[in-house]
C-alpha positions as CSV (number, residue, x, y, z in Angstrom):
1,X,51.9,-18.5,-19.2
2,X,49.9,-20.0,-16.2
3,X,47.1,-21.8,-16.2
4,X,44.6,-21.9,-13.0
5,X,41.6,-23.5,-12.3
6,X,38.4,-20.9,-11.6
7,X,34.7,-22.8,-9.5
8,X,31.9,-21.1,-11.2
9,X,28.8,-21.4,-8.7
10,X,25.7,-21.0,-10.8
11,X,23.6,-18.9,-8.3
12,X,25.7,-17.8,-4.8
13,X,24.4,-18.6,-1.7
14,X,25.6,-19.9,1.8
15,X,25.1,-23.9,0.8
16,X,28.5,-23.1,-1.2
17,X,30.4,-22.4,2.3
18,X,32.1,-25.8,2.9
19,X,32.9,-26.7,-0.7
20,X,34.5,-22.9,-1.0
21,X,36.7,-23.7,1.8
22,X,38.1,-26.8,0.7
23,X,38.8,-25.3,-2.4
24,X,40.5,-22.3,-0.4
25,X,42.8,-24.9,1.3
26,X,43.9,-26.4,-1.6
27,X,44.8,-22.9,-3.2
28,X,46.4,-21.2,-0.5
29,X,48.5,-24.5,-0.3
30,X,49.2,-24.5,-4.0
31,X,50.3,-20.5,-4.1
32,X,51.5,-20.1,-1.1
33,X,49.4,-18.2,0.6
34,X,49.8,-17.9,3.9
35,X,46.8,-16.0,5.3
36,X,43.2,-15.8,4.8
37,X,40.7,-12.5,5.2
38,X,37.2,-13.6,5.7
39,X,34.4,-11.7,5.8
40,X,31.8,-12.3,8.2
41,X,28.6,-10.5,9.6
42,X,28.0,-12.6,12.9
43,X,31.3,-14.7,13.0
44,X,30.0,-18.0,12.0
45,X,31.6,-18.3,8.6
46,X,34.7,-17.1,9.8
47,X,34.4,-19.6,12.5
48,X,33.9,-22.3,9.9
49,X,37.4,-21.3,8.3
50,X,39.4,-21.3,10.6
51,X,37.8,-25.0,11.7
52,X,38.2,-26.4,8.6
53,X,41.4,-25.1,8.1
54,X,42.8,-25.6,11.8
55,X,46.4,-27.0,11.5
56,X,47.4,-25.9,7.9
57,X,49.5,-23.2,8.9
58,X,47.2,-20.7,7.3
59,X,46.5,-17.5,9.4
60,X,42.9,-16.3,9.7
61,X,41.8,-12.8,10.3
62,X,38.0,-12.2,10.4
63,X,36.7,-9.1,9.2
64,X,33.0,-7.8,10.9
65,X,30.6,-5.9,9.3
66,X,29.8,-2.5,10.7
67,X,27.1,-2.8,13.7
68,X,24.2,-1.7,13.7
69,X,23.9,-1.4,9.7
70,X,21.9,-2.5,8.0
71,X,19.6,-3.9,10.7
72,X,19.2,-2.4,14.0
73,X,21.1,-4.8,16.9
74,X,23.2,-6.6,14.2
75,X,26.5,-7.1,15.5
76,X,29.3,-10.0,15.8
77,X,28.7,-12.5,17.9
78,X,31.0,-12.7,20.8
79,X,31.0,-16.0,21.3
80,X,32.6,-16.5,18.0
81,X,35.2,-13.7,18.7
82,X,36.2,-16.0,21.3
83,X,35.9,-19.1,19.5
84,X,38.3,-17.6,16.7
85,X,40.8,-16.6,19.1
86,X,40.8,-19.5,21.0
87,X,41.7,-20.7,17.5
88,X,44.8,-18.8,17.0
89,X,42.4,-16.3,14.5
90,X,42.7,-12.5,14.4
91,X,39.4,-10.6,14.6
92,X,38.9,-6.8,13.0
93,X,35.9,-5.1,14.4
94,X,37.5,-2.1,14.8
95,X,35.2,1.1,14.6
96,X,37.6,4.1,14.0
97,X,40.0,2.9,11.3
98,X,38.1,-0.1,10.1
99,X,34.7,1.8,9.7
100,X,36.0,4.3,7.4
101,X,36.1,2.0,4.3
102,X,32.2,1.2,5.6
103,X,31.7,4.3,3.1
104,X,32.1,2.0,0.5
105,X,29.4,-0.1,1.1
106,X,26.9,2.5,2.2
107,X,27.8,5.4,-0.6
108,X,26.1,3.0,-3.3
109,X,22.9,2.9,-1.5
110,X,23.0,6.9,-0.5
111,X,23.9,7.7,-3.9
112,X,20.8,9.6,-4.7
113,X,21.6,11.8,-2.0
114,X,25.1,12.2,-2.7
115,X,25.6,12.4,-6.3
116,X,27.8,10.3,-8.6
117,X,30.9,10.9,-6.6
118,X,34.3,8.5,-7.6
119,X,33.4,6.4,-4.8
120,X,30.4,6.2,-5.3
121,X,31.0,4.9,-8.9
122,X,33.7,2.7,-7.6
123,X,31.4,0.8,-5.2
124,X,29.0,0.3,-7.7
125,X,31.4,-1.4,-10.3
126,X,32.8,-3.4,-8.0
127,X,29.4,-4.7,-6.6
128,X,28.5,-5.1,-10.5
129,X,31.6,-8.0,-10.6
130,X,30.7,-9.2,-7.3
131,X,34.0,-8.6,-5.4
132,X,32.9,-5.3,-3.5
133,X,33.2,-7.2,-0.3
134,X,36.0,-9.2,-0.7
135,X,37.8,-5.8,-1.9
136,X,36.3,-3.8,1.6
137,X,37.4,-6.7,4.1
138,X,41.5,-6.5,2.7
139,X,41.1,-2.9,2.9
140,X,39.7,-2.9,6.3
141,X,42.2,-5.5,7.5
142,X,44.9,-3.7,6.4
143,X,43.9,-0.1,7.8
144,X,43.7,-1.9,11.0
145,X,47.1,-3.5,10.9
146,X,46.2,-7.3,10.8
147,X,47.7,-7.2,6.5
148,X,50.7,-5.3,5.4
149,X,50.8,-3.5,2.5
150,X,51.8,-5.7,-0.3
151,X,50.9,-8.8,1.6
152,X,49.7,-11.5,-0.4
153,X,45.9,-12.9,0.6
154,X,43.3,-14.6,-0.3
155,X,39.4,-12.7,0.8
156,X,36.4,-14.8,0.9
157,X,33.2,-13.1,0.9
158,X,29.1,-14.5,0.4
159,X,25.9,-13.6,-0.7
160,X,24.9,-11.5,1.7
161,X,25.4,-15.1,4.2
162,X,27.9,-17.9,3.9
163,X,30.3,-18.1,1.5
164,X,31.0,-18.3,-2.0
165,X,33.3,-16.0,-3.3
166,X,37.6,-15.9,-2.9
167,X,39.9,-13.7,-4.6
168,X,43.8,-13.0,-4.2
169,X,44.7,-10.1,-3.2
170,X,47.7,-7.7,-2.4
171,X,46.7,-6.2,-0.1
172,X,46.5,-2.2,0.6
173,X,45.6,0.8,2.9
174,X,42.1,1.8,2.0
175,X,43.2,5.8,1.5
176,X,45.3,3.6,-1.0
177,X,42.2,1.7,-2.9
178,X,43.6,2.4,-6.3
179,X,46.7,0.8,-5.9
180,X,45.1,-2.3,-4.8
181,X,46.1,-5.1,-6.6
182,X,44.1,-8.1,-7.6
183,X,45.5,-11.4,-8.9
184,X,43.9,-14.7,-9.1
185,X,40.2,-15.6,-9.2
186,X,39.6,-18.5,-7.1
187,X,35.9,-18.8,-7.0
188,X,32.9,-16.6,-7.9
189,X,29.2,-17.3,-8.2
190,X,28.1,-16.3,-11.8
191,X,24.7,-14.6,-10.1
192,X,23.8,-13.5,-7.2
193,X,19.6,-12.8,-8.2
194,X,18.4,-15.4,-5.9
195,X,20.6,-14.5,-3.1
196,X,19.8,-10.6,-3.7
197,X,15.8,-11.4,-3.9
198,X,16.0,-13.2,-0.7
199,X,18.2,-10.6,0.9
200,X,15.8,-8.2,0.2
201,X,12.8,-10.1,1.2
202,X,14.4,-10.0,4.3
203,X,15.4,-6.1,4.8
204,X,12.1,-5.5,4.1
205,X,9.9,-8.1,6.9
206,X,12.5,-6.9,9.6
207,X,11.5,-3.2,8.4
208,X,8.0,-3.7,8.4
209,X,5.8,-2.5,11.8
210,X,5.7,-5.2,14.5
């Protein structure tokens, strides 16, 4: 029997970023993980990581979103594709391989127009435990070569900014998503309403006529 220690946040958000990677460190440390797969729209939380966790021995790799969705112009900055480089971090923005497990994120919001498909109904179950993300990012890592099948990581994902959600993985080929493997829980905010309302408050003034 083990017995590990799991951070509840109470609502998710990015204010949780700096406190989830100090908690990262000392788990990665503690079961040897050796890299990290961090989620990051624009860059700067993956920048943050790999900062904060310069020197540990602990490989980085930065996963983008896709550009262009869901706001017009939205891409990763590159700037902090440099930065994380310069840092000894990989960076996955790859738009062949890496986009096709994008279907995962964008079937849920379609799914009127494309019917209850099984991936549609796997998207939505994972975004219902709040580790849709953090399950996308090792899949999209892997596809494009920066994880090996079976390699043993740790994904951090937020609340649609920051931070505030990490998971261990083993990690897998996305045409492989059912054999993914999930192990430990390191940290998960228990909602996500606040974050989701604000989220959406957003989508909606960047929609509206200028």
């Amino acid at each position: 029997m083990q017995t590990r220690r799991i951070v509840y946040f109470e609502e998710g958000g990015a204010e949780h970023t700096d406190a989830l990677i100090d908690i990262v460190r000392e788990a990665a440390l503690e079961l040897g993980v050796k890299k990290i797969v961090v989620a990051s729209t624009s860059g700067d939380s993956a920048v943050r990581v790999a900062e904060k966790l310069a020197g540990t021995g602990i490989a980085i790799v930065a996963v983008g979103h896709q550009s262009g969705f869901p706001v017009a112009g939205q891409r990763f900055k590159g700037e902090n594709a440099e930065r994380l480089r310069g840092l000894g971090a990989d960076v996955c923005l790859g738009a062949d391989v890496c986009l096709g497990t994008d279907v995962l994120t964008n079937s849920i919001r379609q799914r009127e127009r494309l019917g209850s498909s099984p991936l549609s109904i796997i998207t939505q179950m994972l975004s219902t435990l709040k580790m849709k993300v953090n399950v996308e990012v090792v899949l999209k890592a892997t596809d494009d070569g920066f994880l090996a099948p079976g390699e043993r990581v740790i994904s951090l994902a937020g609340s649609h900014a920051g931070l505030d959600t990490a998971i261990v993985f083993e990690a897998q080929e996305s045409a492989k998503i059912l054999d993914l493997k999930m192990g430990e829980i390191i940290a998960i905010p228990l909602s996500r309403e606040k974050s989701d309302a604000e989220y959406m408050r957003r989508r909606a003034a960047q929609a509206a006529p200028q």
